[in-house]
N, C-alpha and C positions, 0 to 999 in steps of 0.2 A: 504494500500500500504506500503510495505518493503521500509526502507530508500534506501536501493539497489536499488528496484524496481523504484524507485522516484529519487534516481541519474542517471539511466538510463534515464528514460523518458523525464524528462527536459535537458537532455544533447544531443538532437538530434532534439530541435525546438525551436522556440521562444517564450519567455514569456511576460505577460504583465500585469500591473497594474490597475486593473479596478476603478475607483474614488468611493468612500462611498456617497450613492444620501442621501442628507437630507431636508428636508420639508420646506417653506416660513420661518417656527419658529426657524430653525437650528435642531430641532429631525430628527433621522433614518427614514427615506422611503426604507424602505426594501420592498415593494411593487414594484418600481420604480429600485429599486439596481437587482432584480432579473429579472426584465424585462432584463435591460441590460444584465447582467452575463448569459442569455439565448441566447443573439443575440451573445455577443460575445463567446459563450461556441460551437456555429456553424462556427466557423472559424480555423485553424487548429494550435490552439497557445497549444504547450507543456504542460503549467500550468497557472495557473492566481493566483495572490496574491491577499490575500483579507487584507481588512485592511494593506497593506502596507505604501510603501512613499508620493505616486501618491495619495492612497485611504487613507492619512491624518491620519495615525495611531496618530498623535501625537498631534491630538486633539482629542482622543476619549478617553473615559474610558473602564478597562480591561471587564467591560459588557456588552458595547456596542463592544467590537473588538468578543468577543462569541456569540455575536447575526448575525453581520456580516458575520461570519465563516459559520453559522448554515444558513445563509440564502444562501451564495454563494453554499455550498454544495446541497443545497436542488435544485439551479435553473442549476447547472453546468453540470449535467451528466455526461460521462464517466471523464470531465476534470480536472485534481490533482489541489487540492485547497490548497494552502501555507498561511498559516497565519502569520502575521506581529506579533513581539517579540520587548521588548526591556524593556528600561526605566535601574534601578537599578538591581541586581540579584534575591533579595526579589521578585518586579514587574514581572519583567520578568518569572521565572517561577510561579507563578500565572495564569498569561495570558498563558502561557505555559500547562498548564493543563485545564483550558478552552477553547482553542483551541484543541487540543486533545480530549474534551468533545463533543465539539461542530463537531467533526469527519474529521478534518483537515488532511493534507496527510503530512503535512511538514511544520517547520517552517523558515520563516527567521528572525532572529537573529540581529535586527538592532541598529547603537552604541549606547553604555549605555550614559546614560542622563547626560549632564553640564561637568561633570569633567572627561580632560583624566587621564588616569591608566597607570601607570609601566608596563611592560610587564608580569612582575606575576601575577596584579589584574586581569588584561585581560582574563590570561588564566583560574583564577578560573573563573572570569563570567562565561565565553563561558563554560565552562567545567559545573560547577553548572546547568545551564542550559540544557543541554546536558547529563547529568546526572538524571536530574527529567522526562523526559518524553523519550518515545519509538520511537518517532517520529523522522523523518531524520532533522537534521538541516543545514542551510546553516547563514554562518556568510558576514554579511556586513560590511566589508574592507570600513571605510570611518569617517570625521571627531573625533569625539572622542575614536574612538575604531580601528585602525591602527595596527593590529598581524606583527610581523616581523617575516621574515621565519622560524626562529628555535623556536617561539613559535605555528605556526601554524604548525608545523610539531610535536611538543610534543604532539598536540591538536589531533591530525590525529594518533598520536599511541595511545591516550590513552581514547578514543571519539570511537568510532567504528560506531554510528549514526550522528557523523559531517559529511556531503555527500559533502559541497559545498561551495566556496569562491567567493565572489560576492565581483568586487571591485567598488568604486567610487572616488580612487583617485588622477586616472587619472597619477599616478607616473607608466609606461609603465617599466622601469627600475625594479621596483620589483614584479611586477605582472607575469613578464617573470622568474625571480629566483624566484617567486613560484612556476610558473607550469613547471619551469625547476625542481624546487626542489621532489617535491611530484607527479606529473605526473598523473599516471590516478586514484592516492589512492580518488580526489575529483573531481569533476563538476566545470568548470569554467563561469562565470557568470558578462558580463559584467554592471555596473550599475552608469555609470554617467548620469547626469540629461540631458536626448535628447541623448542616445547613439549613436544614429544611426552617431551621427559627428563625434565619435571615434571610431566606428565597425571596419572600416577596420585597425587601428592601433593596436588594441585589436588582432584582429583572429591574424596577427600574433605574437604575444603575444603569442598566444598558448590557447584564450579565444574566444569556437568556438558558443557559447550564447549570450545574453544578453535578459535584459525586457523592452519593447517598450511601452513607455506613450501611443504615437498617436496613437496605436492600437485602446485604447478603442475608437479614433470615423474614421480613415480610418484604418480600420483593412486589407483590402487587400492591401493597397499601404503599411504595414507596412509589410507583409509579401514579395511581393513583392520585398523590397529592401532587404529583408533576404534571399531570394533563391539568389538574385543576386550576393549577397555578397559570400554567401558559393559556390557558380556556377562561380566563375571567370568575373563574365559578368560585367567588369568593366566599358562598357558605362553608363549603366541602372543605375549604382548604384553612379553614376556621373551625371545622367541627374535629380535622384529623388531628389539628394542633392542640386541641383542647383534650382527645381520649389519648391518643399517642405520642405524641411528643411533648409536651409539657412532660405529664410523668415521667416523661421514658429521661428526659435532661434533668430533672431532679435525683432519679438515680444519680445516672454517671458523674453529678456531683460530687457524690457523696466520698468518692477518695480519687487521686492523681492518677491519669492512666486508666482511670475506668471509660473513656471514649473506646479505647480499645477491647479490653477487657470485656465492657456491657456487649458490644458485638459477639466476642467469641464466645457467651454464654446462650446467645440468641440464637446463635448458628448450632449449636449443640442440643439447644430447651425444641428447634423445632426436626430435629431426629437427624444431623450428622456428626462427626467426630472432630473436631478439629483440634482434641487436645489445649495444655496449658499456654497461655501467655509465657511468655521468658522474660527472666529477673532485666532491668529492676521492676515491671508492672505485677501485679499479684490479680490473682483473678476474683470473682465476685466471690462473698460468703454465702452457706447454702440458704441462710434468710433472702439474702436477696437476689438470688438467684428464683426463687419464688416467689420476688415482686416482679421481676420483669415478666413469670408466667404471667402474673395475672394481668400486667400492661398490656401484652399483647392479647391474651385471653378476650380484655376488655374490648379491642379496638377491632377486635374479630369483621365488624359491619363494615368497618372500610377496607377490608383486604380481597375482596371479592373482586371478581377479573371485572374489569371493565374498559 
């Protein structure tokens, strides 16, 4: 797939993060990973990122993010597999070409590890990276690595496979003087932790995307409130926010890492294996491991195909 081809296609549905399943011991269950990436590659999501936020890029090694890749592609069928980037620009492209290897359609570009950069170091990352592989990339807009518009616009003339700005931080003020700035030269990409509580501030923004954690375990109520959204149907997408996600973000408050975590219990509570989170995240307790039944339990009405 043409970065074109892959800015296209992700820019007309919704995306989502599938969780990396790993075994009793903490190793890969790619067995288990592709089971999933098969139930959810029948539901009608844009693309799926493998090794992403949600799928814990940042406990994995750049081997395991290439086995990942290789595995999602192999169980996904027709649907564009994005692989998860990041670390230092050394790391990054590395994983960059193993992904690539591993037959990925696209990367995202997630921020460089510990220390933020000047707006010049920024752009050679992003650019270094973007420069070693063929592949469309999309950059994530979010703590350590923050483009201001005039370097994401040098990025955008001098990048010709940058496709995509993914933000997560939640600053509405310049996500608009982006996509005020640059317009349809990239895909916009909404990416705060539980977007769905910011979707509708976002679209108008001008950011008509984003990637849904809760897909991976109610993938229809997450689509769902995505037709709602881009369909005006403001009751629906008021009624899903009030039985399912209100509660469901009051868990994941509840300790550091449970964004992740509340996924890999959901993905589990609705009958796959995806095994433990890895240290440092802990996973839910079994009390609340039984709130989230009954979240979902509750919201049963909006999860119906539609």
């Amino acid at each position: 797939m043409s970065p074109d081809e892959l800015k296209s296609k992700i820019s007309a549905g919704l995306l989502s993060f599938p969780v990396t399943h790993f075994d009793d011991r903490g190793a890969l269950d790619l067995d288990s990973y592709q089971s999933h990436i098969e139930w959810l590659a029948g539901f009608d999501a844009a693309a799926l990122f493998a090794a992403g936020g949600t799928g814990e890029f940042f406990s994995l090694t750049p081997e395991e993010v290439g086995e990942v890749v290789t595995a999602a592609k192999q169980a996904s069928g027709p649907v564009p597999i994005i692989s998860g980037c990041g670390y230092g620009s050394v790391i990054a492209i590395d994983i960059a070409a193993r992904a690539e290897k591993a037959g990925a359609d696209g990367l995202l570009l997630l921020p460089n590890y510990l220390i933020k950069g000047p707006q010049k170091g920024l752009y050679h990352h992003v650019k270094a990276v973007c420069d070693a592989t063929s592949l469309g990339v999309i950059v994530y807009n979010r703590d350590n690595s923050i483009l201001g518009v005039e370097t994401l616009k040098q990025l955008a003339d001098d990048c010709p496979n940058l496709i995509g700005f993914k933000d997560g931080t939640g600053n509405i003020g310049l996500v608009r003087e982006v996509t005020a700035t640059l317009g349809d030269r990239l895909c916009y990409i909404g990416g705060m932790p539980t977007h769905e509580l910011f979707a509708e501030s976002y679209y108008g923004a001008g950011v008509t995307t984003y990637s849904s954690a809760v897909f991976n375990f109610v993938p229809r109520l997450a689509l769902n409130f995505f037709n709602a959204l881009r369909g005006g149907d403001g009751e629906t997408v008021r009624a899903i926010l009030k039985d399912f996600f209100f509660p469901f973000a009051a868990l994941r408050d509840r300790q550091p890492g449970y964004a992740v975590s509340a996924i890999k219990c959901g993905v589990e509570l609705v009958g796959f294996t995806p095994g433990p989170v890895r240290p440092p995240l802990t996973g839910l307790t079994p009390e609340e491991s039984g709130m989230l039944r009954q979240i979902i339990d509750h919201a049963r009405g909006h999860d119906r195909a539609g």
